[in-house]
Backbone as CSV, one residue per row, in Angstrom:
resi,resn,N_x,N_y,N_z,CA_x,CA_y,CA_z,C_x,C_y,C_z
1,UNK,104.059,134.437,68.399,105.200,133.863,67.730,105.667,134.832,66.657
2,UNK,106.504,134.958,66.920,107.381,135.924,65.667,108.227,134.803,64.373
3,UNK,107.634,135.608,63.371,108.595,134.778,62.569,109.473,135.320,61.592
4,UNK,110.690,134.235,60.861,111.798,135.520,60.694,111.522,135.572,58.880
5,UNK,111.768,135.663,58.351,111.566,135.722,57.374,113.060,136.581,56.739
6,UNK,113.935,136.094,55.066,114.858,136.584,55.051,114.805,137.070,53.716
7,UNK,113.886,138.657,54.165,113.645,139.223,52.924,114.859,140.951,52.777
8,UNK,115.705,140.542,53.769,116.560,141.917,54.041,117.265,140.913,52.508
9,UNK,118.065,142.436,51.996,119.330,141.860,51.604,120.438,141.792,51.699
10,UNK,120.535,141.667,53.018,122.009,141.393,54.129,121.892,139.514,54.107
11,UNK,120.563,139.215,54.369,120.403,137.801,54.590,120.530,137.081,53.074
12,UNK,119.525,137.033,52.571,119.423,136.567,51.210,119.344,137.606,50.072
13,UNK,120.655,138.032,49.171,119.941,138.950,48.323,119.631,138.258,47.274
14,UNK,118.559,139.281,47.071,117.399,138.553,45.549,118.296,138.933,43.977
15,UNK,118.452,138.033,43.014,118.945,138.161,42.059,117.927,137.256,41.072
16,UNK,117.734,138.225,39.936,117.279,137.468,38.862,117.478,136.269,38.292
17,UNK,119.042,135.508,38.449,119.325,134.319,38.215,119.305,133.532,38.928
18,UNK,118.293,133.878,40.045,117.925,132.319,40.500,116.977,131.286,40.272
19,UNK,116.636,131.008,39.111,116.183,130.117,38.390,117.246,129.419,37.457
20,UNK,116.986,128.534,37.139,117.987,127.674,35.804,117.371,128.268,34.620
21,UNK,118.956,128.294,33.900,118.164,128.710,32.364,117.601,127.670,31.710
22,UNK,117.470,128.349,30.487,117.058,126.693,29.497,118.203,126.104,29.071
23,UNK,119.395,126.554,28.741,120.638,125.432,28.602,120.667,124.458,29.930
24,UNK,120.976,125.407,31.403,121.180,124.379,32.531,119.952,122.840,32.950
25,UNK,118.418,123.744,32.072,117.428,122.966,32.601,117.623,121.860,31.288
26,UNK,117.899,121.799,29.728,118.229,120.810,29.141,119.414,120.141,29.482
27,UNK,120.719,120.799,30.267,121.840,119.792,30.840,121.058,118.266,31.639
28,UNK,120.269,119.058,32.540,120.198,118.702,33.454,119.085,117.422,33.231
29,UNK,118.112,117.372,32.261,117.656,116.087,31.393,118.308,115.695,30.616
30,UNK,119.214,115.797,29.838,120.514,114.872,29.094,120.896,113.994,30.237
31,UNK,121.127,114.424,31.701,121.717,114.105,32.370,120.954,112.614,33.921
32,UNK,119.603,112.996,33.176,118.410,112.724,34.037,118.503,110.866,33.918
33,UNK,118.643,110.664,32.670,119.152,109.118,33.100,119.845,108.247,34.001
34,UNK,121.051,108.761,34.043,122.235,108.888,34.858,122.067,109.164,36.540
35,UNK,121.253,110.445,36.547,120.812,110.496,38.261,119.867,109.441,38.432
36,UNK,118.626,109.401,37.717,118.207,108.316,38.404,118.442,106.992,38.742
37,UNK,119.390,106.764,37.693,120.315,105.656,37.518,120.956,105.349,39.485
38,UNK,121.567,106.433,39.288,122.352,106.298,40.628,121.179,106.492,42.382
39,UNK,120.206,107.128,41.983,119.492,106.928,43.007,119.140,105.690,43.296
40,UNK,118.901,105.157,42.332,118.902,103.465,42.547,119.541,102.714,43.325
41,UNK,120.572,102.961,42.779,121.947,102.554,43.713,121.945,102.863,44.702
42,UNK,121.545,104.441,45.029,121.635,104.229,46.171,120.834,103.601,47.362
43,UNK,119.621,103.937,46.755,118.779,103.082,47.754,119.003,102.003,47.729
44,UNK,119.257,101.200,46.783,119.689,99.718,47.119,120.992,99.607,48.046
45,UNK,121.775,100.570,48.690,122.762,100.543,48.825,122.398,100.552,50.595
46,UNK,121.242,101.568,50.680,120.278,102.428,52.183,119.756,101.011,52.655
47,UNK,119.238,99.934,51.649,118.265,99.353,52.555,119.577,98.411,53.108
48,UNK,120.904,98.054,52.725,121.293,97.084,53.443,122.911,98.154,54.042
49,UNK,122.174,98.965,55.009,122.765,99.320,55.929,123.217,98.610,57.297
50,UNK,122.069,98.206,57.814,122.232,98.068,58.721,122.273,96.509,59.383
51,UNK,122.104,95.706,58.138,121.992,94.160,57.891,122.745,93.416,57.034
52,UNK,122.933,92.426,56.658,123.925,91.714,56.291,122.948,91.564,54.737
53,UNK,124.081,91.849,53.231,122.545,91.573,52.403,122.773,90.517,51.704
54,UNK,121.485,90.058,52.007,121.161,88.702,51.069,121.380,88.712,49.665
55,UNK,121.021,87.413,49.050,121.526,86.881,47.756,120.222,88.032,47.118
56,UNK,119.725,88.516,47.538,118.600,89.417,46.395,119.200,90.572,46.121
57,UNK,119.491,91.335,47.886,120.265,92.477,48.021,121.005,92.369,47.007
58,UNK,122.357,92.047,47.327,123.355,91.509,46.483,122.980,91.610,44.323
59,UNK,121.871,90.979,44.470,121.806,90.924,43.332,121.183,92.374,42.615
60,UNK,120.174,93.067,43.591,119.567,94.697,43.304,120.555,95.324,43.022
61,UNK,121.631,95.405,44.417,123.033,96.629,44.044,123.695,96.290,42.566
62,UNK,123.688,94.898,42.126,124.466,94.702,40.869,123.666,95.322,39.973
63,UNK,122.743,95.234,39.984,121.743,95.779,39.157,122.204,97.032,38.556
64,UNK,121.803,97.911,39.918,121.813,98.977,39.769,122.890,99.478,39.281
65,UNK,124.800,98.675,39.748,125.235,99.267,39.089,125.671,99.433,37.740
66,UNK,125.125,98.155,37.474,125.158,98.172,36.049,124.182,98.954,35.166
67,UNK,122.966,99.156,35.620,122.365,100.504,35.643,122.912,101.718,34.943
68,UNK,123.960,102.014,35.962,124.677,103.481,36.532,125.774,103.388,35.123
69,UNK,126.218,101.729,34.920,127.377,101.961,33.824,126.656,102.367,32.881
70,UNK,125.518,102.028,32.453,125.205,101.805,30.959,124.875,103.485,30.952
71,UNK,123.887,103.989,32.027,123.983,105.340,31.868,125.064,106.282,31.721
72,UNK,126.022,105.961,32.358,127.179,106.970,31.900,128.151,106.960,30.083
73,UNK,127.436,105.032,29.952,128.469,104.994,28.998,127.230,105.674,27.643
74,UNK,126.263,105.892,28.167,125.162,105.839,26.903,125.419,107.541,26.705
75,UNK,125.610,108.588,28.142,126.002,110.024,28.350,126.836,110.214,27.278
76,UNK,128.543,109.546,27.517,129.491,109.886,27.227,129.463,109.196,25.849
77,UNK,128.904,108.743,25.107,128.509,108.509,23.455,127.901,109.161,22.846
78,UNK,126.953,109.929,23.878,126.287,110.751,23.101,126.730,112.092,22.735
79,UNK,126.479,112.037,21.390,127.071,113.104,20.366,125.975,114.757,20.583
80,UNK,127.035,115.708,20.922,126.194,117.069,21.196,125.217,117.594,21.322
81,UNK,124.941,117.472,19.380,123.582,118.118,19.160,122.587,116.464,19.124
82,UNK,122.833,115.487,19.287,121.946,114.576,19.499,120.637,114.546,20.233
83,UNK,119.411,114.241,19.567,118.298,114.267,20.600,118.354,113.715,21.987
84,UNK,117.425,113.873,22.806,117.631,113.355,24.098,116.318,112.145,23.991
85,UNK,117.274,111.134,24.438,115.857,109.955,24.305,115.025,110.154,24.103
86,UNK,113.697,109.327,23.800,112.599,109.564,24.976,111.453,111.140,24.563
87,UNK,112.638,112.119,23.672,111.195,113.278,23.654,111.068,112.924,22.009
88,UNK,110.149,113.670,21.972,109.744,113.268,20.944,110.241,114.800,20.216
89,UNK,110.223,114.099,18.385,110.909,114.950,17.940,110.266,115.925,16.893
């Protein structure tokens, strides 16, 4: 078995910035409420694909999206240099 591997740099070229910096990697926990927020949603959204959803269903997706509001509205209040929940200071 041959295998391919894409170490030319015709295929993938290698650049030093492929990692996140530390600004993108603190965006991206400011922001961490909010995604998980919405993963929620979505899975509550996955399990009643393919079925009709009950009064629970129904009541999870509300959940969640109220969830999803409070996270965005808690994002978009928050002031710049403000700590990020949760770490300690």
């Amino acid at each position: 078995m041959k295998f391919i591997a894409a170490l030319q740099s015709i295929v993938t070229p290698w650049s030093e910035g492929l990692e996140p910096s530390d600004a993108e990697l603190d965006a991206i926990e400011v922001e961490l409420p909010l995604i998980l927020a919405r993963v929620d949603l979505l899975d509550a959204q996955i399990m009643t694909i393919d079925r009709t959803p009950t009064e629970v269903d129904e009541r999870r997706i509300r959940r969640a999206r109220n969830r999803v509001l409070a996270a965005r509205r808690d994002l978009a209040n928050r002031t710049p240099g403000s700590p990020v929940p949760g770490d300690a200071a």
